[in-house]
N, C-alpha and C positions, 0 to 999 in steps of 0.2 A: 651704375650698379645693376646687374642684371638677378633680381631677386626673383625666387618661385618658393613657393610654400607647398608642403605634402603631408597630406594628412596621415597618420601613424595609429591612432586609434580615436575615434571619435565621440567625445560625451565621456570616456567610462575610464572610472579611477582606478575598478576592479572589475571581475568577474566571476569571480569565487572568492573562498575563506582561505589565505594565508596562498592563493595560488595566483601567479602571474598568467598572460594572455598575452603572446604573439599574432598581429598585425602588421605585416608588410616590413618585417624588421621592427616593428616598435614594444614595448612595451609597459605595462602597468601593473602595479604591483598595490598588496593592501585594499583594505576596508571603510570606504569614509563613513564617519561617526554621526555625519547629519543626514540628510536628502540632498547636500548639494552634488552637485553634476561638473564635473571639468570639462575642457576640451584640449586636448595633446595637439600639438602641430609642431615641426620640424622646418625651419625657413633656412632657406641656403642662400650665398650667394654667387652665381655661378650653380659649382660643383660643390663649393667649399661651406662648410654651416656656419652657421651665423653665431657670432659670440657677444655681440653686444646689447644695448640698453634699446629698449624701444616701446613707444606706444601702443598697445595693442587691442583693439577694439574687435567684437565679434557680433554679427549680424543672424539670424536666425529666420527663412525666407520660406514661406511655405510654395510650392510649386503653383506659377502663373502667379502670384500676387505681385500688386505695386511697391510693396511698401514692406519692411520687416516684420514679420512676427513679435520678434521683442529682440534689443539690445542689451549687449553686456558692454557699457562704456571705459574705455580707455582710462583709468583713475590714476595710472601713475605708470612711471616706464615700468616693465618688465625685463629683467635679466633672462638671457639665451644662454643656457649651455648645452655647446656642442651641437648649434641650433637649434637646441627643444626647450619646447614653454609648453606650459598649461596655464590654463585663463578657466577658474570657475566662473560657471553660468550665472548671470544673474537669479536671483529668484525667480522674476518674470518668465524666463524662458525654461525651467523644469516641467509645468505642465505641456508646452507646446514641444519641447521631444519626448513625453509621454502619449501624448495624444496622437502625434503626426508622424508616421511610416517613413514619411519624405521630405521630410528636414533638410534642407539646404542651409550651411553656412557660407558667410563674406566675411573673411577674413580682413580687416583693413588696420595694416601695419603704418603708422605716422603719418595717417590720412590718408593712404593710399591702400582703394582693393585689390585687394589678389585674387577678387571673381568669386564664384559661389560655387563650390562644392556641394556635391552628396553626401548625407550626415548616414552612410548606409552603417553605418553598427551602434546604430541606438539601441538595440535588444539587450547588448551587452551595456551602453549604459544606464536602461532601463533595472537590470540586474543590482550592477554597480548601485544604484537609487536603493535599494530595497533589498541588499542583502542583510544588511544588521537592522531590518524595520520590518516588523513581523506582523506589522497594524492588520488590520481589518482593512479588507479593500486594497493591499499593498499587491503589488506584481510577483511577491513571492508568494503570498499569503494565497492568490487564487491557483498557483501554480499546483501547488500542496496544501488545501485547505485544510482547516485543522478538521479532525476524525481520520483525516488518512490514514490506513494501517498498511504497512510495510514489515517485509524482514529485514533482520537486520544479522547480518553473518559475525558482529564483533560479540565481546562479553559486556552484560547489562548484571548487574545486581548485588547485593553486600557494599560495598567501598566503589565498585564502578558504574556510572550514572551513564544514563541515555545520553545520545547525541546534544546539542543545546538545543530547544523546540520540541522535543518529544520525552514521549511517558512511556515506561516497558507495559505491556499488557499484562498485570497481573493479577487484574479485576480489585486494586485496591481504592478506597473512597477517598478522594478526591475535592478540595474544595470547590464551591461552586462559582463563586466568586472569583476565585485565584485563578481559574482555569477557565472564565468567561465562555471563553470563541468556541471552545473544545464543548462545552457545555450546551449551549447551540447550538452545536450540529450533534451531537448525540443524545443530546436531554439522560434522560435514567432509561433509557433502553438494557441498558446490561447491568441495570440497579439504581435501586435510590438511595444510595450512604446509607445518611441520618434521617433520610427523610425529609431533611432541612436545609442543611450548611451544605454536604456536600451528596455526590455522586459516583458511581462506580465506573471505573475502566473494565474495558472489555479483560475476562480472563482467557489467553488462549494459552496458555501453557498445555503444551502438549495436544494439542487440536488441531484438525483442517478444517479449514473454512470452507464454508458451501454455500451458494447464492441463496437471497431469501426469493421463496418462491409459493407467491400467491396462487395464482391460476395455470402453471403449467404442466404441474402434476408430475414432475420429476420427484417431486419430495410428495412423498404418498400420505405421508404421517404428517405433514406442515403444519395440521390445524391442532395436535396434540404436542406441540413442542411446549416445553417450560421453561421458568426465569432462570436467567444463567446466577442472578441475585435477586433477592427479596426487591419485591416492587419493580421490578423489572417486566421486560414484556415476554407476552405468552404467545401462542400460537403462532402463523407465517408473519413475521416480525423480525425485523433485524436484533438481532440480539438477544435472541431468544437459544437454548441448549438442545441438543436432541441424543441419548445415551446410544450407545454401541448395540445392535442388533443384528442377528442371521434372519433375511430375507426368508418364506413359506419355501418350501423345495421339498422334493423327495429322496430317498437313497435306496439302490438299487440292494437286494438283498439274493445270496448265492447258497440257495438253498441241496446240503447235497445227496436230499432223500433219507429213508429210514423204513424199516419196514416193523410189523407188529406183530406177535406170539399168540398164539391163539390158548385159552385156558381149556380143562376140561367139566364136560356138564353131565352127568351121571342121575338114574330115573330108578325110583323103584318098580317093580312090575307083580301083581300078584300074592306077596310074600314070598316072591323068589327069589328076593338075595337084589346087587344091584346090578343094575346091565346098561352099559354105556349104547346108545343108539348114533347110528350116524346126523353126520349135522343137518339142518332143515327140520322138517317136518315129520313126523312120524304120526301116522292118524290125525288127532286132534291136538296133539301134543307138541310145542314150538319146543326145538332143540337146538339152538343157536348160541352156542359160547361166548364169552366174554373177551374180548382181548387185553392185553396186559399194554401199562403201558411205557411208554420209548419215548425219549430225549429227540430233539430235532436235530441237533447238534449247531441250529445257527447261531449266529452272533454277529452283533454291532459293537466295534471297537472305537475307544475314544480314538481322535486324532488332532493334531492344532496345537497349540500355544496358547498365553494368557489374553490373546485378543485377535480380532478379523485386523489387519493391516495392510495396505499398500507398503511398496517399499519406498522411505521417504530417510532426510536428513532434517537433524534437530536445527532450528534457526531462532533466535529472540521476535517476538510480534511487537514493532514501538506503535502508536499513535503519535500524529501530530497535534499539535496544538493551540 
């Protein structure tokens, strides 16, 4: 019997949520509900695959070692269809393809190896481990820690909830407990609830975000920002509000001249009756008119909209959690 074995996907049960994953022809479908780990493999004989019962034992070999990392022992035959078996990993062996890049397995079908392979798509079933496990410390959990804010281009609110793991940013309060991890990485930055029980989510409804910026002096105004909620933080501070303002400027103004009427100024002399003198000076006498006076005609006209805006598209803000 001329048997070879081919690896098809290695370790991973999944790789997303309700989505399969092609490898070399193989694939795997679905969620598993614990931390354990599979191993897929495809054993031929010949050409032809293999349909029967058989022992299947799995060896897990770190690169240069004597001796196995850990085994997944042979407990009872395995059914082939259509050559393909999966053999979950022992427990043993989940940390050491977490840990180790270069995972080699030894396949050893009814006592016989079929050699040591490269375990090269552990990423996916590192994934696979820790898609429905959202612990603390999980390989999803560092991937997207929770406070992550993201957009989210679907509909969030009334009857329709966020993704599974995340909260819409609506700055509402929040158990503190309920919502640990998230708690943690953002403490009451964008509010203290109650004070007590719970804490606030960022409100971005209708806002763009801006870096917090202590020393750069991009944000000129940083040290006069306010709580976005009661007890929240103030000044260059994540989480802190800063209202809509026009920048100091000047405006050019188009002025288009005007000119002014001269009045008249009239003196008595003598008891002669009266006698208008030309303008200036006459003797000791100032005879200098008054002018009348004249409109500029300039003006400043409103211009703008109900706000200073970039042009932008509406998007839902989720946090993770």
């Amino acid at each position: 019997m001329n048997r070879k074995i081919t690896i098809s996907l290695a370790t991973a049960a999944a790789v997303a949520v309700g989505v399969g994953y092609h490898v070399r022809g193989a694939r795997a479908s679905g969620i598993p509900t614990t931390n354990t780990l599979a191993y897929t493999g495809t054993l031929l004989d010949g050409s032809t695959p293999d349909n029967g019962q058989h022992f299947i034992q799995l060896n897990l070999w770190l690169v240069g070692a004597s001796a196995p990392a850990c085994t997944t022992p042979a407990s009872d035959k395995t059914q082939l269809s259509n050559g393909r078996f999966t053999i979950p990993l022992d427990p043993s062996c989940v940390p050491v393809v977490h840990a180790n890049p270069n995972v080699q397995v030894e396949v050893v079908i009814d006592g016989g190896s079929m050699g040591k392979t490269a375990l090269s798509a552990v990423p996916y079933a590192v994934e696979a481990d820790t898609a429905s496990n959202f612990a603390a410390g999980s390989a999803i959990s560092n991937l997207v820690p929770p406070g992550t804010v993201v957009p989210f281009a679907g509909v969030v609110g009334g009857s329709v909830a966020p993704p599974p793991g995340w909260l819409l940013c609506d700055g509402s309060a929040v158990n503190r407990s309920a919502y640990g991890a998230l708690f943690t990485a953002i403490g009451t930055g964008w509010g203290a609830g109650d004070g007590a029980t719970t804490f606030n989510l960022p409100d971005l409804r209708g806002l763009f975000l801006r870096g917090v910026d202590p020393s750069a002096a991009h944000d000129p105004d940083a040290n006069s920002r306010t709580a976005s909620n009661p007890g929240g933080n103030t000044g260059a501070a994540v989480g802190t509000f800063e209202a809509d303002e026009f920048g100091s400027h000047n405006h050019g103004v188009n002025d288009p001249g005007h000119q002014h009427s001269l009045g008249t100024q009239t003196w008595g002399l003598n008891g002669l009756g009266n006698t208008a003198y030309a303008f200036g000076t006459n003797g000791s006498v100032s005879n200098n008119p008054p002018t009348n006076p004249s409109g500029t005609g300039i003006s400043i006209q409103a211009a703008g909209g109900s706000e200073t805006r970039s042009k932008n598209a509406a998007v839902n803000y989720i946090i993770k959690y």
